[in-house]
C-alpha beads as a LAMMPS data file, in Angstrom:
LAMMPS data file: protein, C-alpha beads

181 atoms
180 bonds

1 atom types
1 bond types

-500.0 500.0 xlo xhi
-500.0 500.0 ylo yhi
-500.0 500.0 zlo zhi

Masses

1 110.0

Atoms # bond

1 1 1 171.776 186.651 -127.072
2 1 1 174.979 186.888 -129.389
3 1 1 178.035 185.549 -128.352
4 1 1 181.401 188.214 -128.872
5 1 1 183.767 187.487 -129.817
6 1 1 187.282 189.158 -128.123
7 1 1 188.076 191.068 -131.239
8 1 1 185.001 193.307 -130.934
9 1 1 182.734 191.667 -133.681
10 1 1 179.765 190.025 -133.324
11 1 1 179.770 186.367 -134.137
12 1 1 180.115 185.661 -138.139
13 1 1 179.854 189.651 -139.005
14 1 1 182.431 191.690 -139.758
15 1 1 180.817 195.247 -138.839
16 1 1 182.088 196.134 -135.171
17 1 1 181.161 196.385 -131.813
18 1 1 177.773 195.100 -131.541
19 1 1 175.120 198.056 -130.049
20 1 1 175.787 196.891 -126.181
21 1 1 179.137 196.831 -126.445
22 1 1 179.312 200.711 -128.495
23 1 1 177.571 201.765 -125.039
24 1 1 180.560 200.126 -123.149
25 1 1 182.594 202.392 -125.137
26 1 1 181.499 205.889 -124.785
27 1 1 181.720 207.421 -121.498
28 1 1 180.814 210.454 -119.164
29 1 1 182.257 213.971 -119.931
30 1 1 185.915 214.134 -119.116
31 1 1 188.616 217.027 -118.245
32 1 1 192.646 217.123 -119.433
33 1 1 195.619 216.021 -117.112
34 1 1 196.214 218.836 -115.274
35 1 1 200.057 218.596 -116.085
36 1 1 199.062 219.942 -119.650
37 1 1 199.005 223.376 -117.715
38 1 1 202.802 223.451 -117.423
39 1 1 203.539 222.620 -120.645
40 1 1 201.443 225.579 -122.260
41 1 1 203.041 227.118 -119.770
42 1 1 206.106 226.187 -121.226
43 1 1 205.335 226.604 -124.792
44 1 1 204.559 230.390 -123.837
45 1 1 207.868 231.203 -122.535
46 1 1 210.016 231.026 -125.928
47 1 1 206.975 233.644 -127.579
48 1 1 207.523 235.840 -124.464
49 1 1 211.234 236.073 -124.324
50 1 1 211.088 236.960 -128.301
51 1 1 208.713 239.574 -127.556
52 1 1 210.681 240.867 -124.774
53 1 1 214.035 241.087 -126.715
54 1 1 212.243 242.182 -130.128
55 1 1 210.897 245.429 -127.406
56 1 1 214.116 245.911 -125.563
57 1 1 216.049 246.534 -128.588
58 1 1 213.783 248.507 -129.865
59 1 1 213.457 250.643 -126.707
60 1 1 217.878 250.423 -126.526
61 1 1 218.290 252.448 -129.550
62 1 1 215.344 254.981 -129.032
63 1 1 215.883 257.794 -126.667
64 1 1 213.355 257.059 -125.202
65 1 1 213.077 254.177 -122.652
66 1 1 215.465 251.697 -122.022
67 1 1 216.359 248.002 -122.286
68 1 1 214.461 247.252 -119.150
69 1 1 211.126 247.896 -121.057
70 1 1 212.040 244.928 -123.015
71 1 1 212.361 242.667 -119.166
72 1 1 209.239 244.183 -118.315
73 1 1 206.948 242.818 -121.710
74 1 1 208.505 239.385 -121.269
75 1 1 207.025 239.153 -118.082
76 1 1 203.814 240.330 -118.872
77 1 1 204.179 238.217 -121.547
78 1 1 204.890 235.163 -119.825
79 1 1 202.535 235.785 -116.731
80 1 1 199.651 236.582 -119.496
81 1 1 200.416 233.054 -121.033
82 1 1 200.766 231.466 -117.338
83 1 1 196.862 232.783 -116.995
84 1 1 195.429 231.921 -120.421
85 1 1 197.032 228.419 -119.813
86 1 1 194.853 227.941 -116.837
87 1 1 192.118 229.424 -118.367
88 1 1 192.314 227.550 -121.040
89 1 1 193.033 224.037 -119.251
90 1 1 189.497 224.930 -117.666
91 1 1 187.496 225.067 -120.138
92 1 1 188.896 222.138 -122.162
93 1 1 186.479 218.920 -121.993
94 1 1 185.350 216.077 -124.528
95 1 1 182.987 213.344 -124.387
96 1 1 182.805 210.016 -126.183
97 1 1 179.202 209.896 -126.776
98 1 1 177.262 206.826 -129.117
99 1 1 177.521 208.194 -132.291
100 1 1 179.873 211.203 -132.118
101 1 1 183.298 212.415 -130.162
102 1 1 182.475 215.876 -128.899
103 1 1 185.193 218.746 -127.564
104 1 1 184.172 221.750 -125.679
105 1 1 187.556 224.226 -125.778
106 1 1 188.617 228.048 -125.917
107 1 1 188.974 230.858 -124.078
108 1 1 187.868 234.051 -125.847
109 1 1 186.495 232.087 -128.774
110 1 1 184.390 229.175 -127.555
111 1 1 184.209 226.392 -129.493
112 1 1 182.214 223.235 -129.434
113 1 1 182.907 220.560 -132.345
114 1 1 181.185 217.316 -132.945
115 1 1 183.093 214.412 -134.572
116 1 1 180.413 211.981 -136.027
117 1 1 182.126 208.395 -136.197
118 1 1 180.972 207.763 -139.494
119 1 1 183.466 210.931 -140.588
120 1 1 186.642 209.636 -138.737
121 1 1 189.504 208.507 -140.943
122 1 1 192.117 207.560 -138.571
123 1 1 192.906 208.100 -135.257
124 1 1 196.549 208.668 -134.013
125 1 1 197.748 208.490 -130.205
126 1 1 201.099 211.182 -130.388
127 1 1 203.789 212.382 -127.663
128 1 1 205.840 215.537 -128.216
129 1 1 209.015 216.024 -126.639
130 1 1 207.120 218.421 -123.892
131 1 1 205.002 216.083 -123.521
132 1 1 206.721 213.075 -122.856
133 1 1 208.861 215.093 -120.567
134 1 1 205.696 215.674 -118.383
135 1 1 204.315 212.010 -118.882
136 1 1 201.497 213.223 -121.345
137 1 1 200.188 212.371 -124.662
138 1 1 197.321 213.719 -127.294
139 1 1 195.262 211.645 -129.437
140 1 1 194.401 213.225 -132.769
141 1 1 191.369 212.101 -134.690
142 1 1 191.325 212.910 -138.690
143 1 1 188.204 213.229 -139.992
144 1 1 186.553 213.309 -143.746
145 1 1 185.742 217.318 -144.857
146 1 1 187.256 220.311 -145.158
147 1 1 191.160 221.255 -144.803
148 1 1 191.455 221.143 -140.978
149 1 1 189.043 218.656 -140.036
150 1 1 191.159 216.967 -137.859
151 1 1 190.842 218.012 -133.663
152 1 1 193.246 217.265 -131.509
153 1 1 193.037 216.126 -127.654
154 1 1 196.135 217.523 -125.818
155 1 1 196.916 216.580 -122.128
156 1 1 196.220 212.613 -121.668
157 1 1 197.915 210.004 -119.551
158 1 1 199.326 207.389 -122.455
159 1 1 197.889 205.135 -122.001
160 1 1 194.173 207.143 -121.812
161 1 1 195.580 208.397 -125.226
162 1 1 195.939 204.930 -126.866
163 1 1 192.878 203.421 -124.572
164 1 1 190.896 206.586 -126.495
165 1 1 192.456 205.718 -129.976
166 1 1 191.314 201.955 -129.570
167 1 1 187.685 202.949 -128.894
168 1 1 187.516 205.961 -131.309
169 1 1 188.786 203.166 -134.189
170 1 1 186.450 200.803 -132.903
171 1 1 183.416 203.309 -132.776
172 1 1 184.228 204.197 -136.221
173 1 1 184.295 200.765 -137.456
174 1 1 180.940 200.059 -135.629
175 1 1 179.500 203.328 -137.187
176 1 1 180.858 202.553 -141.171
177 1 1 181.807 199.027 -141.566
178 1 1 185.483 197.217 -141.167
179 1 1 187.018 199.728 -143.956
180 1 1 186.343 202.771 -141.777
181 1 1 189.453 203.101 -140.087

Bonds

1 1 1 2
2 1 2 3
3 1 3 4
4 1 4 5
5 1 5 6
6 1 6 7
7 1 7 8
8 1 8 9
9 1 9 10
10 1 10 11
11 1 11 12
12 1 12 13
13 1 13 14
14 1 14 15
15 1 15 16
16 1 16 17
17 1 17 18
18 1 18 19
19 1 19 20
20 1 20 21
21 1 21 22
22 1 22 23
23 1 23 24
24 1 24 25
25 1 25 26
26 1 26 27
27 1 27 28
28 1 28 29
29 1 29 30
30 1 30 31
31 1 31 32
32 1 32 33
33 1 33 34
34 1 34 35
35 1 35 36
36 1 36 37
37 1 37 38
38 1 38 39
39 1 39 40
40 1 40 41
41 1 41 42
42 1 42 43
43 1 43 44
44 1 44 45
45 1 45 46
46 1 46 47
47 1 47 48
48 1 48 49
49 1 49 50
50 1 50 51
51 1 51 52
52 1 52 53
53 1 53 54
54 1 54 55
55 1 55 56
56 1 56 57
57 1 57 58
58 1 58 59
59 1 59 60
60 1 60 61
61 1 61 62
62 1 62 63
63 1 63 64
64 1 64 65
65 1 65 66
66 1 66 67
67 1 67 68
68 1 68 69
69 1 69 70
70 1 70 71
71 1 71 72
72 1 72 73
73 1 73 74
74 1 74 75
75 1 75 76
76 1 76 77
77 1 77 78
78 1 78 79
79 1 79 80
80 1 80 81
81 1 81 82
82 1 82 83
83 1 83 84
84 1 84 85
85 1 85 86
86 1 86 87
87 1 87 88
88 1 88 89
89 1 89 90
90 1 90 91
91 1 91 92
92 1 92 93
93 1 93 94
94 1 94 95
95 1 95 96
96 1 96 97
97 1 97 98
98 1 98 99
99 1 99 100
100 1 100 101
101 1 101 102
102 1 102 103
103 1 103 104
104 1 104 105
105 1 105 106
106 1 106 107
107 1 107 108
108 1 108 109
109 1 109 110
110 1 110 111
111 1 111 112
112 1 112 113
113 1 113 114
114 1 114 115
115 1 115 116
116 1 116 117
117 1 117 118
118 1 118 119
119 1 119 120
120 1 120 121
121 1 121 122
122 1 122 123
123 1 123 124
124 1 124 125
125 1 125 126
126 1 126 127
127 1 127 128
128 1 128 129
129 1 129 130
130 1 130 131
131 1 131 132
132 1 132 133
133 1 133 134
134 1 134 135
135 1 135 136
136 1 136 137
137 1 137 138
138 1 138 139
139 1 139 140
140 1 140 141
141 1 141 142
142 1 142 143
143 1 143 144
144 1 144 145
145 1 145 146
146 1 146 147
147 1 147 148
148 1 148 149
149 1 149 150
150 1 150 151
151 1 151 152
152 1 152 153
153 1 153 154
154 1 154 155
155 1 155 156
156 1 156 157
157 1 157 158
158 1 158 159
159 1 159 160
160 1 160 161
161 1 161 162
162 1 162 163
163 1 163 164
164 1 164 165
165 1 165 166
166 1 166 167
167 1 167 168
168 1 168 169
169 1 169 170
170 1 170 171
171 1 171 172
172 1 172 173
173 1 173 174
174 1 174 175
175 1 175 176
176 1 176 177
177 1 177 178
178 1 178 179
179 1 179 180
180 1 180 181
């Protein structure tokens, strides 16, 4: 058996985790902070309010209708976002697996994406201003391909966020040598 090292590489090789410890790293399916339901909440209400007032001007200078119309799409609006929120907090989930990151997300467009390590450029742990208000962060992992590659996981405690950006890097590494990442 190989003795390894604290930094993650096995003894005299510069390549990563050794295969024991990449199974250390991956884990069980998991599920977003459930905090990250108030701020899409949140992040709903500035769309719904324009919506509203863009309607109950509209409605002002018609004959027809009245300002109130414009009160009345705001809060469908806004309760519409409150539901697709929680609907969409529910069927968020990813999964650090041995040789890929996979997400499971979307509402009325389901979509499952599979990250291979060996693809993963960088890996970024970020806090918005919402989000740091609510004691949440997102890790986003870039990935080589196409405009867009990159996937984003909203709603994690910090330090998940950074704890999930030190084992995506070190995955990668593992999976494409010590210039991976």
């Amino acid at each position: 058996m190989r003795a390894v090292p604290d930094d993650g590489t096995a003894e005299g090789s510069m390549a990563g985790p050794v295969p024991d410890e990449v199974t250390e790293l991956t884990g069980p399916r998991r599920t977003l902070d459930p905090g990250i339901q108030v701020v899409w909440v949140l992040k709903g209400v500035v769309p719904s309010l324009v919506l509203g007032g863009i309607v109950g001007v509209a409605f002002a200078v018609l004959p027809v209708g009245g300002a109130w119309l414009g009160a009345a799409v705001a809060l469908v609006a806004f309760v519409l976002s409150a539901v697709l929120s929680v609907l969409r907090y529910r069927s968020w989930a990813y999964e650090v697996r041995e040789d890929s990151l996979y997400l499971e997300r979307g509402v009325i467009t389901h979509v499952r994406t599979v990250a291979p390590y060996v693809r993963i450029q960088h890996v970024d742990a970020s806090r918005g201003p919402i989000e740091r208000a609510f004691g949440l962060a997102s890790t986003v992992v870039y990935t080589a391909g196409s405009r867009g590659a990159d996937v984003s996981i909203p709603g994690l405690s910090p330090a998940d966020a950074e704890d999930l950006q030190a084992r995506l890097k070190r995955l990668a590494i593992a999976a494409e040598g010590e210039d991976a990442v």
